[in-house]
N, CA, C and O atoms as a GROMACS GRO file, in nm:
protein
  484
    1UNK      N    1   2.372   7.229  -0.380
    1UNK     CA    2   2.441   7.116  -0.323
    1UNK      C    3   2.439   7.120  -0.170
    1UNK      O    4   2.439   7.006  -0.124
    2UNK      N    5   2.438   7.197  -0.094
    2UNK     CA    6   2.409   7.229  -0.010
    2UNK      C    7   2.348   7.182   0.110
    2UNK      O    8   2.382   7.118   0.210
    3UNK      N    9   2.202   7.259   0.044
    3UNK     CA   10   2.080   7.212   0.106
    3UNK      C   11   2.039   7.026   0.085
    3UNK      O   12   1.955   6.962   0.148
    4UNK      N   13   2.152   6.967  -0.046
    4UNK     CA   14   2.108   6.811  -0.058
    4UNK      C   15   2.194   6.726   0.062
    4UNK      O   16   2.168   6.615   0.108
    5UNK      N   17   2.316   6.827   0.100
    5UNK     CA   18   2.440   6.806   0.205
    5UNK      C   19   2.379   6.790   0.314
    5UNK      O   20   2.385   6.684   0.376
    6UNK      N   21   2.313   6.889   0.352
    6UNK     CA   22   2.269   6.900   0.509
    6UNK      C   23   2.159   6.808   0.513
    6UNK      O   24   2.143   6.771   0.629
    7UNK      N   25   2.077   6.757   0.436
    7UNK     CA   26   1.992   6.675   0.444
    7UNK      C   27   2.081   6.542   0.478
    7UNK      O   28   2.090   6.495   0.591
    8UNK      N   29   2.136   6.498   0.381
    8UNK     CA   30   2.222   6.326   0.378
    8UNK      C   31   2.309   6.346   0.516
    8UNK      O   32   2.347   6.235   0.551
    9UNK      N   33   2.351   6.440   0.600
    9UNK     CA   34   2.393   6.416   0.727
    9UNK      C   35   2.308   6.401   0.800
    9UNK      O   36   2.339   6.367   0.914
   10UNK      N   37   2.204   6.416   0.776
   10UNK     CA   38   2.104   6.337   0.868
   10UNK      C   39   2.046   6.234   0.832
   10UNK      O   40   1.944   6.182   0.877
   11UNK      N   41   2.105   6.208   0.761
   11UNK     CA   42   2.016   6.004   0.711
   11UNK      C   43   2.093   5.910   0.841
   11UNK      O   44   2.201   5.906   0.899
   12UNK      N   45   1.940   5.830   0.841
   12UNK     CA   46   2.022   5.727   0.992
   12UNK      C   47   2.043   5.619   0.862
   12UNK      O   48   1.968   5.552   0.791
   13UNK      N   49   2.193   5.643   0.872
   13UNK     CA   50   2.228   5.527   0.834
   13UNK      C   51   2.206   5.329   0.869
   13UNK      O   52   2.207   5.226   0.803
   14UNK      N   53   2.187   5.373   1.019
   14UNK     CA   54   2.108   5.238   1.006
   14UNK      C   55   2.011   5.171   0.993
   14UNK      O   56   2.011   5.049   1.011
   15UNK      N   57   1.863   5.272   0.941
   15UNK     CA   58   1.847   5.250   0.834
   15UNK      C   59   1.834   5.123   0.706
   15UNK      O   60   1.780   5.015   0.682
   16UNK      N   61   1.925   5.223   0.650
   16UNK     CA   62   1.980   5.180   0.565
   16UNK      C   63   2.022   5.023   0.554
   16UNK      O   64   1.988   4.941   0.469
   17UNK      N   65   2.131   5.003   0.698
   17UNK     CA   66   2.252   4.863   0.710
   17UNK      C   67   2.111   4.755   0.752
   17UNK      O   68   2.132   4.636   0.730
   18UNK      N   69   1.986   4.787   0.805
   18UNK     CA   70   1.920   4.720   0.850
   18UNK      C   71   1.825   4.656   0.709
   18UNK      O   72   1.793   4.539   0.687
   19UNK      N   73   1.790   4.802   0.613
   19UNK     CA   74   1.709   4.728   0.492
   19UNK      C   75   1.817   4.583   0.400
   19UNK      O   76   1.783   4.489   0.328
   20UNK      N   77   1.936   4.626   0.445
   20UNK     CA   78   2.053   4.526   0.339
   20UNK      C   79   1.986   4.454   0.423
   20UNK      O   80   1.870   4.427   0.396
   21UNK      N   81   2.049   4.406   0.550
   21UNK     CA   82   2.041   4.335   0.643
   21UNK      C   83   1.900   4.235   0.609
   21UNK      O   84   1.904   4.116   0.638
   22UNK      N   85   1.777   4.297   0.546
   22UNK     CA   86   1.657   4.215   0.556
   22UNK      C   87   1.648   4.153   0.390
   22UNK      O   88   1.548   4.090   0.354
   23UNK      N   89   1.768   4.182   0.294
   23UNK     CA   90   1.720   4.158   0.168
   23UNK      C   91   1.750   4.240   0.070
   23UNK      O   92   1.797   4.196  -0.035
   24UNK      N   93   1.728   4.361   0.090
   24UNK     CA   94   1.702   4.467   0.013
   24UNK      C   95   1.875   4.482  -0.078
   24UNK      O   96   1.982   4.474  -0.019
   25UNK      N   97   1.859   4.502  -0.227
   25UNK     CA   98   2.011   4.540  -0.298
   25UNK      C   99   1.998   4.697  -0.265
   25UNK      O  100   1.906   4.766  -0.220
   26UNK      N  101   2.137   4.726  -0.310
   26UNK     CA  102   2.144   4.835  -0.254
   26UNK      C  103   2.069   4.944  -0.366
   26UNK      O  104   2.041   5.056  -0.322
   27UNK      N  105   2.046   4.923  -0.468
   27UNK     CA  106   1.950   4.993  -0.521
   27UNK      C  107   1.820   5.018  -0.502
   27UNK      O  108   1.764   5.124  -0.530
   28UNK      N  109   1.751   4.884  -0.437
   28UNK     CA  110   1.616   4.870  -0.337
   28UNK      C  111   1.566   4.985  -0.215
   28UNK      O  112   1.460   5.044  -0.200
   29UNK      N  113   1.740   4.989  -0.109
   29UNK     CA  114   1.790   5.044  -0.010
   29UNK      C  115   1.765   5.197  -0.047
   29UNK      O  116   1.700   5.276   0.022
   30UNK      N  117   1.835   5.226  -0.177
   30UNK     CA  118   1.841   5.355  -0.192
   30UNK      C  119   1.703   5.454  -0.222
   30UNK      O  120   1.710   5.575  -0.199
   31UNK      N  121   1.571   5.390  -0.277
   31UNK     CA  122   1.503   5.420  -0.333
   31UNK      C  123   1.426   5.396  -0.225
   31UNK      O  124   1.320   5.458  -0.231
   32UNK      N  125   1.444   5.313  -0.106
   32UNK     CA  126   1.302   5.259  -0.011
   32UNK      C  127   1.337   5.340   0.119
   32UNK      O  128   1.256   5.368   0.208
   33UNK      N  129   1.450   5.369   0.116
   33UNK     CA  130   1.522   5.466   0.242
   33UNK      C  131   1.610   5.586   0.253
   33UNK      O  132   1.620   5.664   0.348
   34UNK      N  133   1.680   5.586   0.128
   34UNK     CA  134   1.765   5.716   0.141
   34UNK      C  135   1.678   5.792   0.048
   34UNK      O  136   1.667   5.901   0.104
   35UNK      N  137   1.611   5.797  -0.063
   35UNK     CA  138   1.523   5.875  -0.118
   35UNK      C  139   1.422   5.945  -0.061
   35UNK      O  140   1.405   6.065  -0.082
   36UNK      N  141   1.369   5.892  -0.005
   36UNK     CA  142   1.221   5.971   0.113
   36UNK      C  143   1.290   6.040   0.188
   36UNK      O  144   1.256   6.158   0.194
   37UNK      N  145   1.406   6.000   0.268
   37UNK     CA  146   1.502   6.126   0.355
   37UNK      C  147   1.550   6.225   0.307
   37UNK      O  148   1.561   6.315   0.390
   38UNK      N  149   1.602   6.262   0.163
   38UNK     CA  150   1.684   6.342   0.121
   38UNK      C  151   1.569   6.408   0.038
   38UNK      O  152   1.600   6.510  -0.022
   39UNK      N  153   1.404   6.350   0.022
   39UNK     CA  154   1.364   6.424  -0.092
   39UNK      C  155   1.289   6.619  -0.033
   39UNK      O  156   1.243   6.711  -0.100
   40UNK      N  157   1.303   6.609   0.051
   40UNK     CA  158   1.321   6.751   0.085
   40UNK      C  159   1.415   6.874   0.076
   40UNK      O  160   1.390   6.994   0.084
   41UNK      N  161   1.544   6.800   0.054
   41UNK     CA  162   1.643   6.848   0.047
   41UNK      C  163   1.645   6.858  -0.077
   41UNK      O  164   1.639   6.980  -0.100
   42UNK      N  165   1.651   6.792  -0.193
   42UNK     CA  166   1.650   6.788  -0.332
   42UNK      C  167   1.530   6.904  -0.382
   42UNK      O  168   1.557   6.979  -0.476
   43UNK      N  169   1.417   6.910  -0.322
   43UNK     CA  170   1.320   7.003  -0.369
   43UNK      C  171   1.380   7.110  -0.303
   43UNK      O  172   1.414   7.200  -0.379
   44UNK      N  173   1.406   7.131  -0.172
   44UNK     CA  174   1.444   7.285  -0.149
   44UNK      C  175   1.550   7.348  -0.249
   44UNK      O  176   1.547   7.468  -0.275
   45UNK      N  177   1.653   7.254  -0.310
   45UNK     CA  178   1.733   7.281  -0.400
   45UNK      C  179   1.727   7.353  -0.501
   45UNK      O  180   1.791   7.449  -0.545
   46UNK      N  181   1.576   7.251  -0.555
   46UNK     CA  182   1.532   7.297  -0.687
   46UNK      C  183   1.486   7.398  -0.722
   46UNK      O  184   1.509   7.472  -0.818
   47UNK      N  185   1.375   7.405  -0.592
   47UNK     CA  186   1.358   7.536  -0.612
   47UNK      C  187   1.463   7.677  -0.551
   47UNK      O  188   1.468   7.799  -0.566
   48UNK      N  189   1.490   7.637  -0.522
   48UNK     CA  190   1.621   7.783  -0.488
   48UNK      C  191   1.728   7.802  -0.662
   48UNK      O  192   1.773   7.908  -0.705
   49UNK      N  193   1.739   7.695  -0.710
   49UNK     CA  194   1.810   7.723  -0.813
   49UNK      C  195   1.759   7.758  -0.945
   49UNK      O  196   1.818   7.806  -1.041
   50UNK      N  197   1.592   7.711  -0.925
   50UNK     CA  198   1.479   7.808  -1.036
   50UNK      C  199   1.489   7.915  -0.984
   50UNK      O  200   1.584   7.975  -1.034
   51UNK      N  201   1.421   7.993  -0.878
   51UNK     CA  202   1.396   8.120  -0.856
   51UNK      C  203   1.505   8.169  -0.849
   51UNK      O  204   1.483   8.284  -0.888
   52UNK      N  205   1.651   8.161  -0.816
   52UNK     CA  206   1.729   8.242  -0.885
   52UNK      C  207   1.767   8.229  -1.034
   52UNK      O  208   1.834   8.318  -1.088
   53UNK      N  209   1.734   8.140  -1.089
   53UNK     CA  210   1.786   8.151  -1.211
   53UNK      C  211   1.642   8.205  -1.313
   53UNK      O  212   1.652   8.192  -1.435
   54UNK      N  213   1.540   8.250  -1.268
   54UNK     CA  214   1.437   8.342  -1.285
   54UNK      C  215   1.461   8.462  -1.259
   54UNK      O  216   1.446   8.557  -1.336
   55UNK      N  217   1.499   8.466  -1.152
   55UNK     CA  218   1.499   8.610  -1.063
   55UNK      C  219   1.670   8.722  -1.118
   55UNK      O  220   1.662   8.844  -1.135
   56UNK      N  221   1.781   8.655  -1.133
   56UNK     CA  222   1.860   8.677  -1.197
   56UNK      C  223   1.849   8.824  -1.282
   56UNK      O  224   1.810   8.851  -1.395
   57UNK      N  225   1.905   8.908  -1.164
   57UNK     CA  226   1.921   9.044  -1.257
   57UNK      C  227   2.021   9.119  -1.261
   57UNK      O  228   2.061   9.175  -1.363
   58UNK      N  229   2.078   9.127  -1.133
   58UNK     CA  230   2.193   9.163  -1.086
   58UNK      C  231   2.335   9.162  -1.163
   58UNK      O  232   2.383   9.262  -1.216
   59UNK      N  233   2.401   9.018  -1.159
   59UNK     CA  234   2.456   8.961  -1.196
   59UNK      C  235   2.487   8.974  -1.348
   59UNK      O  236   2.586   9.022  -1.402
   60UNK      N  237   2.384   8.921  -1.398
   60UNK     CA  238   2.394   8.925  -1.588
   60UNK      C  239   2.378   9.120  -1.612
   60UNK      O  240   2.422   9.192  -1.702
   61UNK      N  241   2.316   9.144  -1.518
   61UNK     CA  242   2.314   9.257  -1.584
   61UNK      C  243   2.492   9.353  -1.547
   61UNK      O  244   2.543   9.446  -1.609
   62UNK      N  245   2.525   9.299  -1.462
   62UNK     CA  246   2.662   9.392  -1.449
   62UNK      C  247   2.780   9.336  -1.483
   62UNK      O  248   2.889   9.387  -1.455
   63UNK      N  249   2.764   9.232  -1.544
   63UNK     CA  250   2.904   9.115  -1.593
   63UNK      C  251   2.839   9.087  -1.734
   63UNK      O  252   2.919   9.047  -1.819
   64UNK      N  253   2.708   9.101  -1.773
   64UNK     CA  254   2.679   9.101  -1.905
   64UNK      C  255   2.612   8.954  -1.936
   64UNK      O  256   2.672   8.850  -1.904
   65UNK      N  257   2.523   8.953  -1.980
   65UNK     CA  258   2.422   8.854  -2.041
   65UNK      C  259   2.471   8.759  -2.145
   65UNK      O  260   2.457   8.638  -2.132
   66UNK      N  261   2.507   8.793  -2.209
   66UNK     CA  262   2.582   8.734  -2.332
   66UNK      C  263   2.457   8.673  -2.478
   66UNK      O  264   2.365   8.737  -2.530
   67UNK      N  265   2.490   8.577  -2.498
   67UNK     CA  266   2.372   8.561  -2.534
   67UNK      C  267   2.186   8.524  -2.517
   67UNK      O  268   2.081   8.549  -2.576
   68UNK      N  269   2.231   8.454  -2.405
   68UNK     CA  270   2.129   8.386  -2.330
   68UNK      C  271   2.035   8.540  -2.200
   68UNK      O  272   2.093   8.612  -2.119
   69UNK      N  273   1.915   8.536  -2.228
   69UNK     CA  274   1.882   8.692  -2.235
   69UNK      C  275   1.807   8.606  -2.052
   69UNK      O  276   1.710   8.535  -2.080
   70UNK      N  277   1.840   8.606  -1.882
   70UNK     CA  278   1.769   8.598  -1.841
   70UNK      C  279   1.632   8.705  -1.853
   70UNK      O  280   1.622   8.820  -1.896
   71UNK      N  281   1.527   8.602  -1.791
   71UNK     CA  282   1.417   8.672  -1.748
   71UNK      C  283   1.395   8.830  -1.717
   71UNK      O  284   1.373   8.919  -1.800
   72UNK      N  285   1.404   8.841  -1.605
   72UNK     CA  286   1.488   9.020  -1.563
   72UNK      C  287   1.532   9.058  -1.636
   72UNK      O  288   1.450   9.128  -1.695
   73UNK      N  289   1.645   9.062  -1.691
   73UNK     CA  290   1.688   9.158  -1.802
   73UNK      C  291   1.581   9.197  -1.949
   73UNK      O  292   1.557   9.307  -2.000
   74UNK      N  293   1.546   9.099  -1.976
   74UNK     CA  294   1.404   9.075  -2.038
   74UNK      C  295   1.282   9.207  -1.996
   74UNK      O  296   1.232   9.300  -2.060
   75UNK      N  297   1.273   9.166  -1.883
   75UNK     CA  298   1.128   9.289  -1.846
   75UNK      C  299   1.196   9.399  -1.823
   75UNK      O  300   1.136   9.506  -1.833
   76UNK      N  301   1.358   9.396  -1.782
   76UNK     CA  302   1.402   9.531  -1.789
   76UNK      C  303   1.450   9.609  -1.943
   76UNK      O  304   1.518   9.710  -1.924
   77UNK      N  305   1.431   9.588  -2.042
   77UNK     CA  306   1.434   9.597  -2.181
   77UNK      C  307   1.343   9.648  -2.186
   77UNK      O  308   1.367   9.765  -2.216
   78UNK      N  309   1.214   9.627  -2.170
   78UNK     CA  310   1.109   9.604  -2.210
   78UNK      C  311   1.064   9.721  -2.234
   78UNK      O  312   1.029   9.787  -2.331
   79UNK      N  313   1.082   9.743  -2.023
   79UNK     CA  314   1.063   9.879  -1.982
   79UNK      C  315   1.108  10.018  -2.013
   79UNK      O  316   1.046  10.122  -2.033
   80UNK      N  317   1.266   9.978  -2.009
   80UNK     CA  318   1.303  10.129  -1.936
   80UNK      C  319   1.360  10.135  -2.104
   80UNK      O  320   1.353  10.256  -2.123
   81UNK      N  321   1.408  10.078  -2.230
   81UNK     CA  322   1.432  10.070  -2.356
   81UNK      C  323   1.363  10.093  -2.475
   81UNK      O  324   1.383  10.179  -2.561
   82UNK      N  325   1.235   9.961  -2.465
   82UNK     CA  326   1.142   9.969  -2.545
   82UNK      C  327   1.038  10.051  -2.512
   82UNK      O  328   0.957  10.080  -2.600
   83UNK      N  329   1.026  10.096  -2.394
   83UNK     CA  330   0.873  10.118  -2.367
   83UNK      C  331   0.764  10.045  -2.399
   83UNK      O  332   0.665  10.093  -2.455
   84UNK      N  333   0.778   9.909  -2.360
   84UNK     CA  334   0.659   9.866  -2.404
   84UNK      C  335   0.618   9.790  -2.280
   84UNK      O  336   0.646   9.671  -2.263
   85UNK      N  337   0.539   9.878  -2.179
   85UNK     CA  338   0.487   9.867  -2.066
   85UNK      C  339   0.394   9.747  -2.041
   85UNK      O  340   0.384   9.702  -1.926
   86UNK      N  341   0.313   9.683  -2.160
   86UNK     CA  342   0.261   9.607  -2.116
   86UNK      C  343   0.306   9.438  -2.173
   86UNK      O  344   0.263   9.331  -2.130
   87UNK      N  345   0.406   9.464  -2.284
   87UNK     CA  346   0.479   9.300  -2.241
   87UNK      C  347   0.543   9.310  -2.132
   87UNK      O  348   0.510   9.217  -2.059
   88UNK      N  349   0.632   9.388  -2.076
   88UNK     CA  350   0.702   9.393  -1.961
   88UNK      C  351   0.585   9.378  -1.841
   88UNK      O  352   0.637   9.340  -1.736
   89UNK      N  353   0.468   9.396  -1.833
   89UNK     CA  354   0.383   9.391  -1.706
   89UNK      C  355   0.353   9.252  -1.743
   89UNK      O  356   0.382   9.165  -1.661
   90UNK      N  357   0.279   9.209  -1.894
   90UNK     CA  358   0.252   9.044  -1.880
   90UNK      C  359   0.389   8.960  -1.870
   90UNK      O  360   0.370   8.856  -1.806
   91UNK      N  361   0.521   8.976  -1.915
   91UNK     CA  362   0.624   8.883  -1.849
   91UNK      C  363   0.671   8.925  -1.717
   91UNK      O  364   0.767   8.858  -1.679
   92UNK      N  365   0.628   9.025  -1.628
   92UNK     CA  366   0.648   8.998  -1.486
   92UNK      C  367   0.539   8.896  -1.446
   92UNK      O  368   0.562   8.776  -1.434
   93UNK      N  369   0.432   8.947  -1.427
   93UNK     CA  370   0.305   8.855  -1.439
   93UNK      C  371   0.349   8.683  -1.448
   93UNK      O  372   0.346   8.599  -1.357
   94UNK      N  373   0.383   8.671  -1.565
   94UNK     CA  374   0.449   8.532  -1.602
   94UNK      C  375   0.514   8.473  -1.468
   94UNK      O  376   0.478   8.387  -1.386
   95UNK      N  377   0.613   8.547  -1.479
   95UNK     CA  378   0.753   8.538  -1.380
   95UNK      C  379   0.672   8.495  -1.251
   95UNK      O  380   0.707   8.384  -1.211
   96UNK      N  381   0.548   8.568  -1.157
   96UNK     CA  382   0.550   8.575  -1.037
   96UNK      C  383   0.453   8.481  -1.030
   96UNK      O  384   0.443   8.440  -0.914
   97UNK      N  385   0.368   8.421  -1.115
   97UNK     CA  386   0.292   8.299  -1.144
   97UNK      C  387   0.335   8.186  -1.154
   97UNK      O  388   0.276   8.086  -1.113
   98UNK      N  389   0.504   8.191  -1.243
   98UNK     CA  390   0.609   8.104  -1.230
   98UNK      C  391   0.630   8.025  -1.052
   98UNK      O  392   0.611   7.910  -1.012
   99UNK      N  393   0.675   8.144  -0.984
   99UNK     CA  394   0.716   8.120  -0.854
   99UNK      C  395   0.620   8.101  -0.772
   99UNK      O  396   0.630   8.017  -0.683
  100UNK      N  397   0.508   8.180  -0.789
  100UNK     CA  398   0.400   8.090  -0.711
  100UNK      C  399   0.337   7.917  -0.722
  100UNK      O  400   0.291   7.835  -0.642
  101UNK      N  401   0.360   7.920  -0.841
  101UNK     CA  402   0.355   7.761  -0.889
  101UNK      C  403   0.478   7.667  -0.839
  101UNK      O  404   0.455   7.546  -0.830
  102UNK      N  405   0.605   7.715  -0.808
  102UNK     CA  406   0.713   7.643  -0.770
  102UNK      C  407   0.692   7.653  -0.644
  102UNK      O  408   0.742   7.553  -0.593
  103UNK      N  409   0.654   7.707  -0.580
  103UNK     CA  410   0.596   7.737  -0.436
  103UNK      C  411   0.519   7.669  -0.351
  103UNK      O  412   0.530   7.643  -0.231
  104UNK      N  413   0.405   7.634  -0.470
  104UNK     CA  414   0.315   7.538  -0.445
  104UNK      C  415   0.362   7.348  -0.520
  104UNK      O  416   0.278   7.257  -0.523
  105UNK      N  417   0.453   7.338  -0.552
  105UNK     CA  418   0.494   7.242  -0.626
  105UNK      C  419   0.592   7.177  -0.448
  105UNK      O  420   0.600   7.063  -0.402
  106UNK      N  421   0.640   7.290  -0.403
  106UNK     CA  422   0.732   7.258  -0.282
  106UNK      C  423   0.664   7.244  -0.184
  106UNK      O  424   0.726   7.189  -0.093
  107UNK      N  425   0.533   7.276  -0.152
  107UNK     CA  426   0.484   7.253  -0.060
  107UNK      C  427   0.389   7.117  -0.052
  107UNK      O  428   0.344   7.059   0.047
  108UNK      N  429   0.374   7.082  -0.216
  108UNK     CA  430   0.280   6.933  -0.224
  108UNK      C  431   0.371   6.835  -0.243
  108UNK      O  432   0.319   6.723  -0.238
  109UNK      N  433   0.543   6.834  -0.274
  109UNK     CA  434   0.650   6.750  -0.296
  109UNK      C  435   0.653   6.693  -0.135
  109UNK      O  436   0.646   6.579  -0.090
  110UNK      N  437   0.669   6.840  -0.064
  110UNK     CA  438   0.723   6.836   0.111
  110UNK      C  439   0.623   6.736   0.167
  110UNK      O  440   0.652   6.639   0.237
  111UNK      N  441   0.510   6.769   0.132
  111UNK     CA  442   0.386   6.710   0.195
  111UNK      C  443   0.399   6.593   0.167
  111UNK      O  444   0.384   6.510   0.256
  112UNK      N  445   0.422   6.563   0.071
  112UNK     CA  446   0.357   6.433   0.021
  112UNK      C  447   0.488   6.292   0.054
  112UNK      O  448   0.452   6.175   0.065
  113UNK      N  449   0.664   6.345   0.068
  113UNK     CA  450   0.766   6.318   0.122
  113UNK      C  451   0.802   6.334   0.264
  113UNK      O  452   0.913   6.293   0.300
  114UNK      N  453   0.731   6.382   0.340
  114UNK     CA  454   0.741   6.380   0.500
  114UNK      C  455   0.762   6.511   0.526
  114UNK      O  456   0.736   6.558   0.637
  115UNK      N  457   0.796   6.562   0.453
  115UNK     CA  458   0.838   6.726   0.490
  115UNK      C  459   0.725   6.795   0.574
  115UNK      O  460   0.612   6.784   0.526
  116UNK      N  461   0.737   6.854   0.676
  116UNK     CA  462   0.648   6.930   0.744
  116UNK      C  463   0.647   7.057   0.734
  116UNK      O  464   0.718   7.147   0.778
  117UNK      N  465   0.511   7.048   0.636
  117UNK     CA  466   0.524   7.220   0.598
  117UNK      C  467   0.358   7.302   0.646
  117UNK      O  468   0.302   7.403   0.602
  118UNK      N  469   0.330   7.229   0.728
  118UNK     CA  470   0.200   7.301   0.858
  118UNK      C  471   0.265   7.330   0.937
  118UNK      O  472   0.257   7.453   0.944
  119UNK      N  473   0.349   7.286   1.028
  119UNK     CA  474   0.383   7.396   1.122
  119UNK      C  475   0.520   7.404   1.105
  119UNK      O  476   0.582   7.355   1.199
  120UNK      N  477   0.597   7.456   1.003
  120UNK     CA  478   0.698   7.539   0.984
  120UNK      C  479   0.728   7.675   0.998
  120UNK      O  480   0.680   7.772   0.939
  121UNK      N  481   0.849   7.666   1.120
  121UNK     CA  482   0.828   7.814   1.137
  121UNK      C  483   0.984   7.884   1.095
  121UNK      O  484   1.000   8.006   1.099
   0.00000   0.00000   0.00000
Protein backbone atom coordinates (compact mmCIF):
# COMPACT_ATOMS: atom_id res chain seq x y z
CA UNK A 1 0.00 0.00 0.00
CA UNK A 2 2.63 2.04 0.30
CA UNK A 3 4.57 2.15 -2.60
CA UNK A 4 0.67 2.68 -4.44
CA UNK A 5 0.60 5.87 -1.64
CA UNK A 6 3.65 7.52 -2.64
CA UNK A 7 2.89 7.21 -6.16
CA UNK A 8 -0.99 8.90 -6.01
CA UNK A 9 0.79 11.91 -4.10
CA UNK A 10 2.23 12.64 -6.99
CA UNK A 11 -0.63 12.60 -9.46
CA UNK A 12 -1.15 16.24 -10.86
CA UNK A 13 -4.34 16.41 -10.13
CA UNK A 14 -4.98 18.84 -12.66
CA UNK A 15 -4.68 16.60 -14.83
CA UNK A 16 -7.22 15.03 -14.03
CA UNK A 17 -9.91 18.47 -13.36
CA UNK A 18 -8.75 19.36 -16.95
CA UNK A 19 -9.69 15.71 -18.69
CA UNK A 20 -13.47 16.32 -16.79
CA UNK A 21 -13.16 19.72 -17.90
CA UNK A 22 -12.83 18.45 -21.80
CA UNK A 23 -15.60 15.61 -21.53
CA UNK A 24 -14.12 12.84 -20.07
CA UNK A 25 -16.61 10.76 -17.04
CA UNK A 26 -14.82 10.16 -14.38
CA UNK A 27 -14.27 6.64 -15.19
CA UNK A 28 -12.72 7.81 -18.70
CA UNK A 29 -10.46 10.26 -16.33
CA UNK A 30 -9.42 7.45 -14.27
CA UNK A 31 -8.24 5.01 -16.81
CA UNK A 32 -6.79 7.89 -19.39
CA UNK A 33 -4.89 9.70 -16.45
CA UNK A 34 -4.69 8.39 -13.06
CA UNK A 35 -3.87 4.80 -14.30
CA UNK A 36 -0.63 5.46 -16.39
CA UNK A 37 0.57 7.58 -13.20
CA UNK A 38 0.08 5.14 -10.50
CA UNK A 39 0.93 2.06 -12.80
CA UNK A 40 4.42 1.93 -11.49
CA UNK A 41 3.52 2.08 -8.23
CA UNK A 42 1.01 -0.82 -8.46
CA UNK A 43 3.81 -3.05 -10.17
CA UNK A 44 6.49 -2.13 -7.65
CA UNK A 45 3.85 -3.41 -5.19
CA UNK A 46 3.31 -6.47 -6.81
CA UNK A 47 6.19 -7.42 -7.06
CA UNK A 48 7.49 -6.77 -3.54
CA UNK A 49 4.50 -8.70 -2.22
CA UNK A 50 5.35 -11.90 -4.59
CA UNK A 51 8.93 -12.04 -3.69
CA UNK A 52 8.21 -11.90 -0.21
CA UNK A 53 5.55 -14.08 -0.18
CA UNK A 54 8.05 -16.56 -2.16
CA UNK A 55 10.91 -15.73 -0.25
CA UNK A 56 9.10 -16.15 3.18
CA UNK A 57 11.17 -18.16 5.62
CA UNK A 58 11.77 -16.50 8.55
CA UNK A 59 8.57 -15.75 9.75
CA UNK A 60 6.47 -19.07 9.06
CA UNK A 61 9.25 -20.77 10.10
CA UNK A 62 9.43 -19.27 13.76
CA UNK A 63 5.61 -18.53 14.41
CA UNK A 64 4.80 -21.74 12.43
CA UNK A 65 3.40 -22.48 8.96
CA UNK A 66 0.27 -23.93 9.72
CA UNK A 67 -1.15 -25.44 7.04
CA UNK A 68 -0.25 -23.61 4.05
CA UNK A 69 3.54 -24.91 3.51
CA UNK A 70 5.47 -21.48 2.04
CA UNK A 71 8.04 -22.03 -0.60
CA UNK A 72 11.23 -21.85 1.81
CA UNK A 73 10.08 -23.94 4.25
CA UNK A 74 9.44 -26.35 1.41
CA UNK A 75 13.23 -26.49 0.14
CA UNK A 76 14.09 -26.34 3.74
CA UNK A 77 12.32 -29.86 4.37
CA UNK A 78 13.62 -31.05 1.64
CA UNK A 79 17.04 -30.52 2.66
CA UNK A 80 18.05 -30.60 6.00
CA UNK A 81 14.80 -33.50 6.82
CA UNK A 82 14.32 -35.45 3.83
CA UNK A 83 17.52 -35.39 2.29
CA UNK A 84 16.43 -35.15 -0.84
CA UNK A 85 19.01 -32.80 -2.32
CA UNK A 86 17.84 -32.67 -5.60
CA UNK A 87 14.00 -31.71 -5.32
CA UNK A 88 15.21 -29.15 -2.95
CA UNK A 89 17.95 -27.88 -5.71
CA UNK A 90 15.08 -28.14 -8.62
CA UNK A 91 12.46 -26.09 -6.27
CA UNK A 92 15.14 -23.48 -5.49
CA UNK A 93 15.85 -23.40 -9.17
CA UNK A 94 12.02 -22.89 -9.61
CA UNK A 95 11.93 -20.19 -6.99
CA UNK A 96 14.92 -18.05 -8.55
CA UNK A 97 13.47 -18.41 -12.18
CA UNK A 98 10.23 -17.36 -10.48
CA UNK A 99 11.90 -13.96 -9.50
CA UNK A 100 13.83 -13.50 -12.37
CA UNK A 101 10.69 -13.63 -14.45
CA UNK A 102 8.92 -11.07 -12.01
CA UNK A 103 11.90 -9.02 -12.54
CA UNK A 104 11.64 -8.98 -15.98
CA UNK A 105 7.74 -8.65 -15.97
CA UNK A 106 8.67 -5.14 -13.87
CA UNK A 107 10.91 -3.95 -16.03
CA UNK A 108 8.60 -4.45 -19.42
CA UNK A 109 5.28 -3.17 -17.21
CA UNK A 110 7.78 0.08 -16.16
CA UNK A 111 8.78 0.41 -19.70
CA UNK A 112 5.98 0.12 -21.38
CA UNK A 113 3.91 2.66 -18.48
CA UNK A 114 6.50 5.49 -18.39
CA UNK A 115 8.52 4.10 -15.77
CA UNK A 116 12.19 4.77 -16.35
CA UNK A 117 14.04 1.86 -15.90
CA UNK A 118 17.42 2.76 -18.26
CA UNK A 119 18.74 5.08 -16.22
CA UNK A 120 17.66 4.16 -12.78
CA UNK A 121 19.90 4.56 -10.25
Amino acid sequence: MLAIYSVLTTVEWELVEAARDLGASRIRSFFAVVLPEIMPGITVATVISFAWSVGAYSAPALLGAGSDRPFALEVQEQMLVNFNWPIATALSTVMLVLMFVSILVIYTVLGRFGGDVTNAT
